[in-house]
Structures are given as C-alpha cells and as structure tokens.
Steps between C-alpha positions, in 0.01 A plus 500: 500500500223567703490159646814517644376789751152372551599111566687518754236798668196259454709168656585693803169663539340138490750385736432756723149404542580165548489274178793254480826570320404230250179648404648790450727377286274278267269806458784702419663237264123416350477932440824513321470185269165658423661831404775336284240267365306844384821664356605195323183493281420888473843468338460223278811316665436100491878381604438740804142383575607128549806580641289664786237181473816253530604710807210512648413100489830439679432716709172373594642194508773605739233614700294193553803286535625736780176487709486107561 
C-alpha cells in the first residue's frame, strides 16, 4: 500500500532533478518486482512468484525490443 504513495513521490522527485522518464521508470518497475518478488516467497506463494518472473521477462524483453 505504501508503494502506491511513495512511487509515484520518488519518480517525480528524480525527474525533477533531471534523470529521464525512462530511468525513472525502470528503477521504479526494478523496486516493485523486487518487492513482489520478496512477498511472494515470505509467503510461500510459488504460482505467484513465477507469475511475477514470467511478467517480468516480457517485460524486459519489451524493453530491449523497444529501444532498437
């Protein structure tokens, strides 16, 4: 719950003092897959933890095939 308060703080803090919008957003993304990651197995929940993994290749892989 917190997250959804202190993302959003942190991005436009950054962008204020001049990091790029995608930067942002990859730190941001890289924070919260890190957080679910660390839910996922504090709870003992395996479907969720490579749901989040499967998300988080495509996403990287969106990424990269975005910035050619």
């Amino acid at each position: 719950m917190c997250g959804i308060i202190v993302f959003p703080v942190v991005g436009a803090a950054l962008c204020v003092h001049g990091m790029p919008v995608s930067d942002v957003l990859g730190l941001l993304t890289g924070c919260g897959v890190i957080g679910v990651v660390t839910t996922a197995v504090a709870g003992g929940g395996r479907a969720l933890l490579s749901a989040v993994a499967g998300a988080a290749v495509r996403a990287a892989a969106d990424s990269e095939h975005g910035a050619r």
